[in-house]
C-alpha positions as CSV (number, residue, x, y, z in Angstrom):
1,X,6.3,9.2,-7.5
2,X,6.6,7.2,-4.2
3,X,9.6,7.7,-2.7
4,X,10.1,3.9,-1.6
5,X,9.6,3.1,-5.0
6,X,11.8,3.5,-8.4
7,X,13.0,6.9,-7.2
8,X,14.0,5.7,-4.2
9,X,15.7,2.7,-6.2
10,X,17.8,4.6,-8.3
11,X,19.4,6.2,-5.6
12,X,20.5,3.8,-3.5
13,X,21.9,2.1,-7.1
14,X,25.6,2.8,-7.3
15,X,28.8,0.9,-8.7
16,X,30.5,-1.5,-6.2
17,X,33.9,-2.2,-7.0
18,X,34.5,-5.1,-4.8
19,X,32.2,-7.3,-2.7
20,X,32.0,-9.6,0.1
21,X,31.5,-13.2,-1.5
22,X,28.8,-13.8,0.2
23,X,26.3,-15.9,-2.7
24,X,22.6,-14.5,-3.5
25,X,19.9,-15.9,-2.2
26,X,18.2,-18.1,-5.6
27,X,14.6,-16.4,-4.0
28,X,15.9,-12.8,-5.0
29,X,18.2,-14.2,-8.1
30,X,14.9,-15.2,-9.4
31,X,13.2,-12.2,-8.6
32,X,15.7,-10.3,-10.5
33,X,15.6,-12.6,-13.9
34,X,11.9,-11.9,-14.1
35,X,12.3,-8.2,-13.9
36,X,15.1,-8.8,-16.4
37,X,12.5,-10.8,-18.2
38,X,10.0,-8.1,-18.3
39,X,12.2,-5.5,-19.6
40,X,11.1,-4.1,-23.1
41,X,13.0,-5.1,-26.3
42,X,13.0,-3.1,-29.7
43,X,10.2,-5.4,-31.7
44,X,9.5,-7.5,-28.4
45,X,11.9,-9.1,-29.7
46,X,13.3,-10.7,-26.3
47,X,16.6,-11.2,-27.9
48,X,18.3,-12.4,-24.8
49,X,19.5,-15.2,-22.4
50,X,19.9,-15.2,-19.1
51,X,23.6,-17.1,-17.5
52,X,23.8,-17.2,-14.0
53,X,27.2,-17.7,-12.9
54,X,27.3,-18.8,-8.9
55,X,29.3,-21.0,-7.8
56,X,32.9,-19.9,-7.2
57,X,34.3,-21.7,-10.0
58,X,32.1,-20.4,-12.1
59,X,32.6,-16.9,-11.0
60,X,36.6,-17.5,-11.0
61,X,36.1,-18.5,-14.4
62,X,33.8,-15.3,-15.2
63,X,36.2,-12.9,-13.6
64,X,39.2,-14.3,-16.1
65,X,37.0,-13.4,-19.0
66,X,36.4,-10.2,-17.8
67,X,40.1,-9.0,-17.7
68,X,40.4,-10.5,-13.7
69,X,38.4,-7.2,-12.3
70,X,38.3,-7.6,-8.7
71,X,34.2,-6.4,-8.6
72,X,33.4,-10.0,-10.5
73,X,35.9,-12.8,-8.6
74,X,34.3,-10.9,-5.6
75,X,30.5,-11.0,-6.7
76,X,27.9,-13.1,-4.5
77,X,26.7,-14.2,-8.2
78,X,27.0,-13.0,-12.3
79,X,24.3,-12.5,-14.4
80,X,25.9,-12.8,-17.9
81,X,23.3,-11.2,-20.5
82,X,23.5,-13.1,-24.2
83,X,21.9,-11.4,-26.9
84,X,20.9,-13.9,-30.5
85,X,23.6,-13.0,-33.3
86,X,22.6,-11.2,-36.3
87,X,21.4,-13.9,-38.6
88,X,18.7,-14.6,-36.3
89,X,16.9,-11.0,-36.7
90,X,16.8,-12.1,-41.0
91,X,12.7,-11.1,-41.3
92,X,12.4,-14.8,-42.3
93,X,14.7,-16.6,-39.8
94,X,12.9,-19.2,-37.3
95,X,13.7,-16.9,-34.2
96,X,11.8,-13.7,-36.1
97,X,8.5,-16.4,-36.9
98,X,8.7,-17.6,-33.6
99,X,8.7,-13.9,-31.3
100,X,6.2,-12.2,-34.1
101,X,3.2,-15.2,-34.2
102,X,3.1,-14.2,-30.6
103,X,1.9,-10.6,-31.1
104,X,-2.1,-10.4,-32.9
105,X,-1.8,-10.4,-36.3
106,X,1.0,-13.2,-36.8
107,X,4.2,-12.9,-38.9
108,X,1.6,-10.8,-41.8
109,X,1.2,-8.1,-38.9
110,X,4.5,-8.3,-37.6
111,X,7.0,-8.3,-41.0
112,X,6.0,-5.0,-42.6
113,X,6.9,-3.1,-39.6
114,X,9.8,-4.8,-39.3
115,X,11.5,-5.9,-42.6
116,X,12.4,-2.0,-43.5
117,X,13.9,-1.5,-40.3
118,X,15.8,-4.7,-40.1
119,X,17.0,-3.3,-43.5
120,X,17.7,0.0,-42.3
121,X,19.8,-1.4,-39.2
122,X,21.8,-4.1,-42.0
123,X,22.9,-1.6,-44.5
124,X,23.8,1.1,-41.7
125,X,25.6,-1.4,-40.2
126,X,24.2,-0.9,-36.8
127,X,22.5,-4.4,-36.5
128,X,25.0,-5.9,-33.8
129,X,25.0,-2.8,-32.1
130,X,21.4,-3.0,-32.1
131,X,21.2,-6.3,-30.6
132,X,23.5,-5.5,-27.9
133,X,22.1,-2.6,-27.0
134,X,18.8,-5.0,-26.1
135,X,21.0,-6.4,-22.9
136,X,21.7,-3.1,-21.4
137,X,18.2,-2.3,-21.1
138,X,17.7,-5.7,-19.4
139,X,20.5,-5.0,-17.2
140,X,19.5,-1.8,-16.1
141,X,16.1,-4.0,-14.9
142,X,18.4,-5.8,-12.7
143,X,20.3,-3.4,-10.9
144,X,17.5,-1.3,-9.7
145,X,15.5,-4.5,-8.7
146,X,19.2,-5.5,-6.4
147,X,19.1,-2.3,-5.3
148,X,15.4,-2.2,-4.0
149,X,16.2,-5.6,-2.7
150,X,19.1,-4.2,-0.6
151,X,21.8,-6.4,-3.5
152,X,24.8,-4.2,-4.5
153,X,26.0,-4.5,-8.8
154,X,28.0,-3.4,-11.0
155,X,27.6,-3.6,-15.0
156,X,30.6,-4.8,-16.6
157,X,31.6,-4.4,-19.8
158,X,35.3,-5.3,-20.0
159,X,35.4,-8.5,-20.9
160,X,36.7,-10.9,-23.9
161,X,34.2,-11.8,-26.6
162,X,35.5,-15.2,-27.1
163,X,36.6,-15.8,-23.3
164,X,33.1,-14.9,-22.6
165,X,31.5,-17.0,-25.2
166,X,33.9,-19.9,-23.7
167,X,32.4,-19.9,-20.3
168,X,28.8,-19.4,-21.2
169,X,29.1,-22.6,-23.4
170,X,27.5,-20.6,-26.0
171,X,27.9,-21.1,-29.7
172,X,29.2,-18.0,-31.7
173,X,27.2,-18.6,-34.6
174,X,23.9,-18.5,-32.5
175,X,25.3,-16.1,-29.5
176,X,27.0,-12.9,-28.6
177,X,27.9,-11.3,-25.6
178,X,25.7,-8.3,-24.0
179,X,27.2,-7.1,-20.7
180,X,27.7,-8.6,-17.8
181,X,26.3,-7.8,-13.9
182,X,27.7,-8.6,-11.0
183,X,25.9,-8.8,-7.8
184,X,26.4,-8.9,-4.2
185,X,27.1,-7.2,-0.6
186,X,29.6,-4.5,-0.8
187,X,33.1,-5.0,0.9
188,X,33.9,-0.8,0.4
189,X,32.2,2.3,1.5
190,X,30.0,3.5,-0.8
191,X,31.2,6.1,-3.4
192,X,29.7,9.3,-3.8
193,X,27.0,9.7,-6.3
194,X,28.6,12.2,-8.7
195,X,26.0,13.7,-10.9
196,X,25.6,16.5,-13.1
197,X,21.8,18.9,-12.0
198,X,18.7,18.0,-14.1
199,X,18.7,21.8,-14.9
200,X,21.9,20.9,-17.1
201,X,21.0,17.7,-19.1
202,X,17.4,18.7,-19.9
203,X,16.0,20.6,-22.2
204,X,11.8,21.1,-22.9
205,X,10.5,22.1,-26.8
């Protein structure tokens, strides 16, 4: 692996409490959201959308939904990650036509592969979970592509469903909240990356 490259990424990727307020520029947001939009989703399901939250009253407003951490009223811009609610993922809902007639094969191809786990995630009651465990994966895009890009970020996840909802200008019917990142230039010295060896968290059968 090249060491200027995903390695070298995840490294330089650490939590940054508090930030300088200085905004992104949109050329990097945007190169960000497409590595956001190229993450993989269970299905290919793309469950997600995208807020960007930049100017500071948007970010004031942000930063009260997420319990008033100093990290987001600090941040050069928010990336709020919305995930589709569960009625959506129903194997005949419009959203579920719409995301499988884009694979070959169609909706045929798509629902029996599908429809058992849909079930499987409904009964176990893990569907929500499910779905919001899309956005991390999105988000985890994001903060190695600020950190390769020299951006500083910070996932959030203390925040206020509702609140959150509120400033989005989301429905709850058709929306819930993912997790939030934060982005910008880091106002602190840079904590120590406190890791556990390999040797210790792997094991090979």
């Amino acid at each position: 692996m090249n060491e200027d490259g995903v390695l070298d990424a995840c490294r330089q990727r650490w939590a940054c409490k508090k930030f300088d307020g200085r905004s992104i520029p949109r050329a990097i947001l945007l190169e960000l959201l497409e590595c956001a939009r190229l993450a993989p989703s269970s299905f290919g399901l793309e469950p997600w959308h995208f807020i960007v939250m930049e100017s500071p009253e948007a970010i004031q407003k942000l930063g009260d939904a997420c319990n008033a951490q100093e990290a987001v009223y600090t941040a050069g811009a928010g990336i709020v990650i919305m995930v589709r609610s569960a009625r959506h993922y129903a194997p005949d809902s419009d959203f579920i036509n719409q995301r499988a007639s884009r694979f070959p094969g169609g909706l045929d191809a798509f629902i029996p592969d599908y429809a058992p786990y849909h079930a499987f995630l409904s009964q176990s009651g893990r569907l929500e979970g499910w779905a919001r465990a899309q956005s991390y994966i999105a988000c985890a895009h994001i903060m190695l592509a600020a950190a390769a890009a020299g951006i500083d970020s910070c996932a959030i996840e203390g925040f206020k469903d509702e609140d959150l909802l509120a400033v989005t200008g989301l429905s709850e019917e058709d929306w819930m909240p993912g997790i939030v990142t934060v982005l910008g230039y880091a106002a602190m010295p840079r904590n120590a990356r406190i890791r556990e060896p390999l040797a210790g968290l792997v094991s090979f059968h």
